[in-house]
C-alpha positions in Angstrom: -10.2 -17.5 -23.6 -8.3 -15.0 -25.7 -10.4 -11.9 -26.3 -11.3 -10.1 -29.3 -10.7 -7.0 -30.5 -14.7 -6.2 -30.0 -14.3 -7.5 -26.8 -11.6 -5.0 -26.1 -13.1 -2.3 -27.6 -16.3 -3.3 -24.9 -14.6 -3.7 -21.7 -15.4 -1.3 -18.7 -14.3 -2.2 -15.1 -17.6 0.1 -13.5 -19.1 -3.5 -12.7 -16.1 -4.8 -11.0 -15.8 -1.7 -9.3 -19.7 -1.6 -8.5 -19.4 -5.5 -7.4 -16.6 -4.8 -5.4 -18.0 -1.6 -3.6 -21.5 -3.4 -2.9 -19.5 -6.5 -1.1 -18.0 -4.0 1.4 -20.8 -1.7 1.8 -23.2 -4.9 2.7 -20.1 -6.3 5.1 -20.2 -2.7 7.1 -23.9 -3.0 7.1 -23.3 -6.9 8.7 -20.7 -6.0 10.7 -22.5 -3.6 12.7 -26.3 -5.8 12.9 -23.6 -8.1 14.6 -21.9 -5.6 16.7 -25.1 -4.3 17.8 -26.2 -7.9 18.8 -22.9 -8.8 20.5 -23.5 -5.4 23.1 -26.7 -6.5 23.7 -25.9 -10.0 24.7 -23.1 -9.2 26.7 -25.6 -6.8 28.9 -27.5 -10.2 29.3 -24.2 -11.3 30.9 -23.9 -8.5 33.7 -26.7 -10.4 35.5 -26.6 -14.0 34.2 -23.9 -16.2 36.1 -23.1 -20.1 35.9 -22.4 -22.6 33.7 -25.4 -22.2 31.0 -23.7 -18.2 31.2 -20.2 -19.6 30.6 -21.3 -22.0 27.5 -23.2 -19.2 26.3 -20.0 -16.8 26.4 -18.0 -19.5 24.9 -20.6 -19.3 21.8 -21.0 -16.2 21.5 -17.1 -16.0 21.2 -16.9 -19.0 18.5 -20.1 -17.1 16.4 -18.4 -14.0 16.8 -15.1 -15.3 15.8 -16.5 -17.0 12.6 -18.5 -13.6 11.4 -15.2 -11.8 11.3 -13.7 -14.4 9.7 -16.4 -14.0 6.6 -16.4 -10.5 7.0 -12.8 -10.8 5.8 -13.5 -13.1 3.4 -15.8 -11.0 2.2 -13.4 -8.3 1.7 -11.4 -10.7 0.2 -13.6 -11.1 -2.3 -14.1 -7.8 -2.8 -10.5 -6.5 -3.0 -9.9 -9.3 -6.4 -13.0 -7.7 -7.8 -11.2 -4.1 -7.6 -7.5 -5.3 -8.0 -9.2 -7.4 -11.7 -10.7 -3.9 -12.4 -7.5 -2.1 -11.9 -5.5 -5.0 -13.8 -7.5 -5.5 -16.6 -8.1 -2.1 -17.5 -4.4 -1.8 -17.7 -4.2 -4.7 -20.1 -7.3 -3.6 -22.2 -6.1 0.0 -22.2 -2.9 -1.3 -24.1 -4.1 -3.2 -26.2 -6.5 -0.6 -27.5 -3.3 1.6 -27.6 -1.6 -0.7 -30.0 -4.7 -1.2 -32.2 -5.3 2.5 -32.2 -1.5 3.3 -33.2 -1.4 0.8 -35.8 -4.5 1.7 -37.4 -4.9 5.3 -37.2 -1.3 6.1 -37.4 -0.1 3.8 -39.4 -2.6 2.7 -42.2 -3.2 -1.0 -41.0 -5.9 -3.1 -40.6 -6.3 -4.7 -37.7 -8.9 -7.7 -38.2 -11.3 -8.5 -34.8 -9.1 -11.7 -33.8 -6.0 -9.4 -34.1 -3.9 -10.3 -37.3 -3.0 -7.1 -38.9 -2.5 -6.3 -42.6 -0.6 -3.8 -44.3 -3.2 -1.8 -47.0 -3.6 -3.4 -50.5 -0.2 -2.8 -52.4 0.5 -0.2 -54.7 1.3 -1.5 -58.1 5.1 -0.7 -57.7 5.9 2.0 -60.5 9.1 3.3 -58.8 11.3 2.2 -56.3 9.4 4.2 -53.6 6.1 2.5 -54.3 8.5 -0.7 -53.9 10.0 0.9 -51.0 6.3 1.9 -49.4 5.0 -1.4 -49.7 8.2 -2.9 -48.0 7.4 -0.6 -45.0 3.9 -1.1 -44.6 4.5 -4.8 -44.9 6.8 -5.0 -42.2 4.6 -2.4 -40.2 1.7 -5.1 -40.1 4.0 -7.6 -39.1 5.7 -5.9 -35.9 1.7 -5.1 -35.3 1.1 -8.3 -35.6 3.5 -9.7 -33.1 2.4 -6.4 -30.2 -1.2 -7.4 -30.9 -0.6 -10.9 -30.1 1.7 -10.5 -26.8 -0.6 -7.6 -25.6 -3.6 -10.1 -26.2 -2.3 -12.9 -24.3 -1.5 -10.5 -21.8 -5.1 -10.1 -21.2 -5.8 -13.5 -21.3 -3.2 -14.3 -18.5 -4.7 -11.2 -16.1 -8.1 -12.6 -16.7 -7.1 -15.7 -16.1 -4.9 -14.8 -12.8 -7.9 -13.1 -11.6 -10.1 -15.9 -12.1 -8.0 -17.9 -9.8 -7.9 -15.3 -7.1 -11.9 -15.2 -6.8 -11.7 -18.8 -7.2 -9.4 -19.2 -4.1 -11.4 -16.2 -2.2 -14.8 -18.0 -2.7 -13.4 -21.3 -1.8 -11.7 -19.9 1.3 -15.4 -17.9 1.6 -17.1 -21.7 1.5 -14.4 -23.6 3.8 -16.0 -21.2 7.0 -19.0 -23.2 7.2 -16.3 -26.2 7.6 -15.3 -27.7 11.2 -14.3 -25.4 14.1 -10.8 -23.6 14.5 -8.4 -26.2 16.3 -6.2 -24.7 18.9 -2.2 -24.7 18.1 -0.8 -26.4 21.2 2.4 -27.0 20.0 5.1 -23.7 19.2 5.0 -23.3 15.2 8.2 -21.6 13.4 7.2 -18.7 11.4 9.0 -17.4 8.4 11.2 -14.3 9.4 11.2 -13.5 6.1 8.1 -11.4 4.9 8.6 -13.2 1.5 8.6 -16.8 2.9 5.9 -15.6 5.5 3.4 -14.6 2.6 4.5 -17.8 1.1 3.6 -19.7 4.0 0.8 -17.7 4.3 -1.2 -18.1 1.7 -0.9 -22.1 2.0 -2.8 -22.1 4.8 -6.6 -22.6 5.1 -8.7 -20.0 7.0 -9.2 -22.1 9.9 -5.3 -22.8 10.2 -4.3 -19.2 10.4 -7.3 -18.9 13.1 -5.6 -21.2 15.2 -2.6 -19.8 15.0 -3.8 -16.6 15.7 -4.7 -17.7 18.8 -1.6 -18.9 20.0 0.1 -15.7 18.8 -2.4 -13.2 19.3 0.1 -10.9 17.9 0.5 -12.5 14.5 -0.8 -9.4 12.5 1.8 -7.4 13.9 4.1 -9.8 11.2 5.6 -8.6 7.8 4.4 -10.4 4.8 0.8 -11.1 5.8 -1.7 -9.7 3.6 -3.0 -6.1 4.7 -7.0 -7.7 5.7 -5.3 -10.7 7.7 -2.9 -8.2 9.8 -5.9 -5.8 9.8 -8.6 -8.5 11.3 -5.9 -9.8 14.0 -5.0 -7.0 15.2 -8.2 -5.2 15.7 -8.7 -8.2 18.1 -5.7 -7.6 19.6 -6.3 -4.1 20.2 -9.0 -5.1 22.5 -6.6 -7.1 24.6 -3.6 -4.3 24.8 -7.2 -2.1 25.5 -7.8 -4.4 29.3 -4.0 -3.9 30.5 -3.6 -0.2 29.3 -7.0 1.6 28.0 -5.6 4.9 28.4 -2.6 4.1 26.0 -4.5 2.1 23.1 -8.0 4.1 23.4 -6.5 7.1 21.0 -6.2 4.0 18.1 -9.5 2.5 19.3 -11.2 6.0 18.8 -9.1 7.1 15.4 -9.3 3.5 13.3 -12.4 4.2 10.5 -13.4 1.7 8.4 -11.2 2.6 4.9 -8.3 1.6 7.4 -5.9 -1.0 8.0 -4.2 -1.5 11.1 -0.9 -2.8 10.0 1.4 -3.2 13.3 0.0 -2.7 16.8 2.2 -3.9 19.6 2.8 -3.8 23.4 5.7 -1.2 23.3 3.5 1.3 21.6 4.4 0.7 17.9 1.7 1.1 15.4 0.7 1.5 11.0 -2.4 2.7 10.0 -2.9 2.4 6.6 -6.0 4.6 4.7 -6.8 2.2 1.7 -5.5 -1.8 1.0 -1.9 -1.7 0.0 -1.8 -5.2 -1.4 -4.1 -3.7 -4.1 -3.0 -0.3 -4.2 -1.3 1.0 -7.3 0.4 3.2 -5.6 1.5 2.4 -1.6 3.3 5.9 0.1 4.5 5.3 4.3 5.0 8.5 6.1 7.1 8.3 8.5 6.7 10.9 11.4 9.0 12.4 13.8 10.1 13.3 17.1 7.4 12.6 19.9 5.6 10.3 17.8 3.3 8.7 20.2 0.3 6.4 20.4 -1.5 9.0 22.3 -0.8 11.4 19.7 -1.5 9.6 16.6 -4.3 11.6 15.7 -2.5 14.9 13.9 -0.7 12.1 12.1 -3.0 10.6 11.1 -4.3 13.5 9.4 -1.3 14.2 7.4 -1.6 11.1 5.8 -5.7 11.7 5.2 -4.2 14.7 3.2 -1.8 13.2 1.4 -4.4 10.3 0.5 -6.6 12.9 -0.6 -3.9 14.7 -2.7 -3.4 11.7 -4.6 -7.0 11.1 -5.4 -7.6 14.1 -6.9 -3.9 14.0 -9.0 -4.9 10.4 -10.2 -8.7 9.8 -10.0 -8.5 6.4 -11.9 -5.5 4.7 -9.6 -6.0 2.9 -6.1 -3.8 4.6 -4.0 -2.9 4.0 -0.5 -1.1 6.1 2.2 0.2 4.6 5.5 1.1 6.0 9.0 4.7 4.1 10.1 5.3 4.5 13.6 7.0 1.2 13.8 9.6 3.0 16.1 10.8 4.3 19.4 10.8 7.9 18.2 13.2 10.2 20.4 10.9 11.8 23.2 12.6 15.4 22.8 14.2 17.7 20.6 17.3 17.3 22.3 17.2 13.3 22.0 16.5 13.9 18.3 20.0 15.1 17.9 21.4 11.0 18.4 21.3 9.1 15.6 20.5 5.7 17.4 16.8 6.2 17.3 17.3 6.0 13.6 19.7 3.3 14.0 17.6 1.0 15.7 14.7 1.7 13.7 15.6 1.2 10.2 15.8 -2.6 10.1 12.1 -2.5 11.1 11.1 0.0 7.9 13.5 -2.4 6.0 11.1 -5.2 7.0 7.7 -3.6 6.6 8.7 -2.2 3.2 9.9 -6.1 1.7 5.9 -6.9 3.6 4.5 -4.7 1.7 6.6 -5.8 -1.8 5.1 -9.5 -0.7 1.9 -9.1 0.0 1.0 -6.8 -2.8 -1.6 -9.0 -5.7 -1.0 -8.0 -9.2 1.5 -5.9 -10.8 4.5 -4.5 -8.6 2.8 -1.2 -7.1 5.1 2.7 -7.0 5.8 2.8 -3.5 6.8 6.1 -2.0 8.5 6.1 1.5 8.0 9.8 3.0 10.1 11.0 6.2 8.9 14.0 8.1 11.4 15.5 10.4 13.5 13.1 12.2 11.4 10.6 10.4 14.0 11.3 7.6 16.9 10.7 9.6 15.4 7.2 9.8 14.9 6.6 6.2 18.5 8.0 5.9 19.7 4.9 8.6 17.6 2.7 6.6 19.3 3.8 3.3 23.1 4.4 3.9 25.5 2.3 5.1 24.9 -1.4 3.2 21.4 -0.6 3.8 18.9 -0.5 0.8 14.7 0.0 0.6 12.7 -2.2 -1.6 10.7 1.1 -3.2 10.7 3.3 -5.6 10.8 7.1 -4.5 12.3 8.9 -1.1 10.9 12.2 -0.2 12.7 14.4 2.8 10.3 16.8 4.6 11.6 19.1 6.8 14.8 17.2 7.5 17.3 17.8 10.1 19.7 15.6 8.0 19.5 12.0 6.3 23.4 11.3 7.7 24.4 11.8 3.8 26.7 14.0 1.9 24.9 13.8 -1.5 21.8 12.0 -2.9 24.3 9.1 -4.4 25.0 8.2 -1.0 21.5 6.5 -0.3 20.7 3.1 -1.7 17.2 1.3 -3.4 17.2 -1.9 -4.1 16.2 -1.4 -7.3 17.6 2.1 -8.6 21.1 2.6 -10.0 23.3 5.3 -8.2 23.4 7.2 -10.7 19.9 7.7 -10.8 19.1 8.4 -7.4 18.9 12.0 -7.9 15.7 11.1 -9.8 14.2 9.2 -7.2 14.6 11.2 -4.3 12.6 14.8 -3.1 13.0 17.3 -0.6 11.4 20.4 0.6 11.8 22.9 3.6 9.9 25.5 4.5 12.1 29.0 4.6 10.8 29.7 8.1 11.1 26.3 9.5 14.2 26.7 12.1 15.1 22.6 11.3 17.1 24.0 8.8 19.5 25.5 11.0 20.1 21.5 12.3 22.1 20.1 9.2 23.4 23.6 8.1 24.2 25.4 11.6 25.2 21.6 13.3 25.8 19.4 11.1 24.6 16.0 13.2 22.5 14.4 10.6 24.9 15.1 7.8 24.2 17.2 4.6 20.6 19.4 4.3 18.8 17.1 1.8 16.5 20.2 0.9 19.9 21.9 -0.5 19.9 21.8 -4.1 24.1 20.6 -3.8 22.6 17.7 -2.3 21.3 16.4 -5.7 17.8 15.8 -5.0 14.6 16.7 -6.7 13.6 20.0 -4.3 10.3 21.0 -4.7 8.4 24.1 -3.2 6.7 24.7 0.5 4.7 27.6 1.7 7.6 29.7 3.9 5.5 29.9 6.9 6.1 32.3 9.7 8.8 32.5 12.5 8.2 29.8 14.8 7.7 26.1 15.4 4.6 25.8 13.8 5.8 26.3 10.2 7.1 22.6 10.9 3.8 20.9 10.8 2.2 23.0 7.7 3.4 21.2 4.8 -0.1 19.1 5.1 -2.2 22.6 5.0 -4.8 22.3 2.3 -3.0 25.7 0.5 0.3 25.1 0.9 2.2 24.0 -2.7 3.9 21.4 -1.2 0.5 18.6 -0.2 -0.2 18.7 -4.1 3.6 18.2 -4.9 3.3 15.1 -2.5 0.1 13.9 -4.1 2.0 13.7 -7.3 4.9 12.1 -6.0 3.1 9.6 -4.5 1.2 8.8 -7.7 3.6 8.6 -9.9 3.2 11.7 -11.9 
């Protein structure tokens, strides 16, 4: 139903919010009753053997499996809750914006169904009574029309989101239907993370169960929502945990429970994200550097904490989201970092996991930020030069031995003009940090992007001190450039 003005004028998305922070406070709470009752049966199972022990394993498994299938249907549930909050507030707020333009600034009345009138007429004793009349006239009707459209606008979002927690608590319902079926036979997946999602989301719960289980790593896959990828492969962690527990136990011991685990595979390639992208407003990827490892993840991982942080307190009111890409084979040394096949090989991968993100997003198309640190921009520069183009909105170069580009009109978005790249795309360097010396001393990489000749936005870094350090501080609580990132990745 098409709201009201009053109705406008009464909206608040706190309860949504509330509703949608109580669902995944009481799903922690479930989730670890259940993980406290799974430890102590499996004790049970150090001692009892046989085939009551083996049936009771097998149940276990099947309960267990089930619970973490409604805890992320729960979620689920949650995330439309937050994502109608965010969308609806957008569509209230501009409706209130019209109303409040047309009536304060303008003079009209704007009636509580929305038809707007011009004030009563003047009796026309020149030709600029005549003349005033004629404008407020055609004021109320242009009124009228942005009223209407930014009314129905509302109606649609409500609506849209009606169907979302429709489909969530049906999905939420069909658990307590038969048991998973086992895929025998090899299905053909979508490569495409558009066709994937599409695919996807016509699939029941217990489908995408049994295929999970003849691809137990399916969540590594672009294009599936960020709680399905997260649930798989938390599951499949504890797999890649039996054959290598000293390679996997640093993503075991660093995932919390705001986070998403994206991408986890055999060969060491992992994405973290801190908040859901698919209802993030704003979605930023960093991607690190040379060295990046598994084993290391942790001091990246708190780079993109901070830069999470920095865009919660630049944008209070938006969801944000901030996400660790180490969906590469990062060169192992500094002199490996000087080839530019590393990059090469990785940028149809960020190609791909960018166009996942762009399909799995609900609502509204989200500002998403990709962020390079180090050789990490050398990879964005592979992924953006050269016929090849990024589905997001904003590049940022940090510390950048070179992006293999002369000039910022080199690079390519998919949905940014060339000439305006130069709006689109930031840089900083620390005046201490010796990467510098790579594109302006060597020239490997191509052009410093952090020069202002280059043509993109430079902003400011604390300039360090002689030494390698400097290299890592841009995330340093008091250094200018974490609340220039916050801002970039917001939007502002």
């Amino acid at each position: 139903m098409r709201p009201t003005i009053s109705d406008v004028r009464a909206f608040s998305p706190e309860p949504l919010r509330t509703t949608s922070s109580q669902l995944i406070e009481a799903d922690r709470r479930a989730e670890g009753i259940l993980d406290a009752a799974r430890r102590s049966v499996e004790r049970e199972f150090d001692a009892w053997k046989g085939e009551a022990a083996a049936a009771a394993s097998a149940e276990l498994s099947d309960t267990l499996r089930t619970s973490g299938r409604i805890s992320i249907a729960v979620r689920n549930v949650a995330d439309c809750y937050a994502g109608a909050a965010n969308t609806l507030s957008q569509a209230y707020r501009a409706v209130s914006l019209i109303v409040d333009d047309a009536t304060l600034a303008h003079g009209l009345t704007v009636t509580d169904s929305g038809e707007v009138f011009p004030p009563a007429p003047t009796s026309p004793g020149s030709l600029a009574d005549i003349l005033q009349n004629d404008h407020y006239a055609e004021a109320a009707a242009t009124f009228g029309i942005r009223v209407s459209e930014a009314l129905d606008a509302v109606e649609r979002v409500d609506n849209t989101a009606a169907q979302a927690l429709a489909t969530a608590f049906g999905q939420l319902a069909e658990l307590l239907g038969p048991p998973v079926a086992v895929v025998n036979d090899p299905v053909n997946l979508p490569d495409n993370p558009a066709e994937l999602s599409k695919y996807w989301n016509s699939l029941s719960p217990s489908e995408k169960d049994a295929l999970a289980l003849r691809y137990p790593a399916l969540g590594n896959r672009d294009g599936l929502p960020a709680l399905d990828r997260d649930y798989y492969n938390r599951r499949y962690l504890e797999t890649l945990r039996e054959s290598a527990p000293s390679t996997y136990a640093s993503v075991a011991a660093e995932l919390q429970p705001d986070m998403f685990l994206l991408t986890l595979s055999p060969d060491g390639h992992t994405a973290i994200a801190l908040g859901n992208p698919d209802t993030a407003d704003n979605v930023a990827t960093l991607v690190p550097g040379t060295g990046t490892t598994v084993a290391g993840i942790g001091g990246d991982l708190q780079r993109t904490r901070a830069m999470y942080d920095a865009a919660r307190v630049v944008s209070p009111g938006s969801a944000n989201s901030v996400i660790l890409w180490s969906g590469y084979d990062s060169p192992p040394t500094i002199a490996e970092a000087g080839f530019d096949r590393y990059a090469d090989a990785a940028a149809p991968a960020l190609d791909a996991f960018q166009d996942g993100l762009r399909a799995s997003h609900d609502g509204p198309a989200s500002h998403n930020v990709v962020i390079g640190h180090s050789y990490g921009s050398t990879v964005i520069g592979a992924a953006t030069t050269d016929g090849g183009s990024l589905n997001v909105d904003d590049l940022v170069f940090v510390a950048s031995p070179g992006v293999d580009a002369e000039r910022v009109s080199e690079l390519r978005l998919d949905t940014t003009a060339e000439a305006d790249m130069g709006e689109h795309v930031y840089a900083t360097t620390a005046f201490w940090d010796p990467v510098q010396l790579i594109p302006r001393a060597l020239g490997i990489h191509g052009f410093d992007p952090a020069d202002p000749t280059f043509g993109a936005q430079v902003f400011a870094s604390a300039p360090g001190s002689p030494g390698l350090a400097v290299h890592s501080d841009y995330w340093n609580a008091e250094n200018p450039a974490l609340k220039t990132l916050g801002r970039i990745i917001s939007g502002k």
